[in-house]
C-alpha positions, 0 to 999 in steps of 0.5 A: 467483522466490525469497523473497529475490528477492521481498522484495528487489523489495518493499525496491526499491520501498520505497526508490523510493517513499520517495524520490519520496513521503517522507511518509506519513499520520499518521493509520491511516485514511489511511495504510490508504488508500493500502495499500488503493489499491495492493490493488485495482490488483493485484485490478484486474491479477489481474481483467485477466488471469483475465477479459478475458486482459490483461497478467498481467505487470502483477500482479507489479509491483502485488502489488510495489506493494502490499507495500511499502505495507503495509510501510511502515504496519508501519513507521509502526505499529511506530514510534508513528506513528499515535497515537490522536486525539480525534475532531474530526468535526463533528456531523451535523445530525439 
């Protein structure tokens, strides 16, 4: 596989995610969540296929997966979507 090809599978899944999630979190913590999320299904995939020989298709579709997360947290990054908030967290008893 090429590059082009490669970036051209993460921009699909840009536009399908886009499309069936239009929103993202507002906030870095969240928002690296769901980057975080789709990492571990590809570890989870690439784990499959080393120790227990699963499907090692199932790795490109979640590295897929994941690299469009991670490029919409740029875009969200890059775009002054996650502006600093006070911390409202409530107090913990001591």
């Amino acid at each position: 596989m090429t590059r082009a090809e490669a970036i051209a599978l993460v921009v699909a899944e840009i536009d399908r995610a886009e499309s069936k999630f239009p929103g993202w979190p507002s906030d870095p913590v969240h928002a690296a969540a769901v980057v975080c999320e789709e990492s571990g299904e590809l570890m989870q995939a690439a784990l499959n296929h080393t120790y227990q020989w699963g499907d090692g298709a199932r790795m490109l579709p979640e590295a897929v997966q994941a690299a469009a997360m991670a490029i919409r947290f740029i875009v969200g990054y890059g775009s002054g979507h996650y502006e600093k908030r006070p911390d409202t967290l409530p107090k913990v008893a001591t």
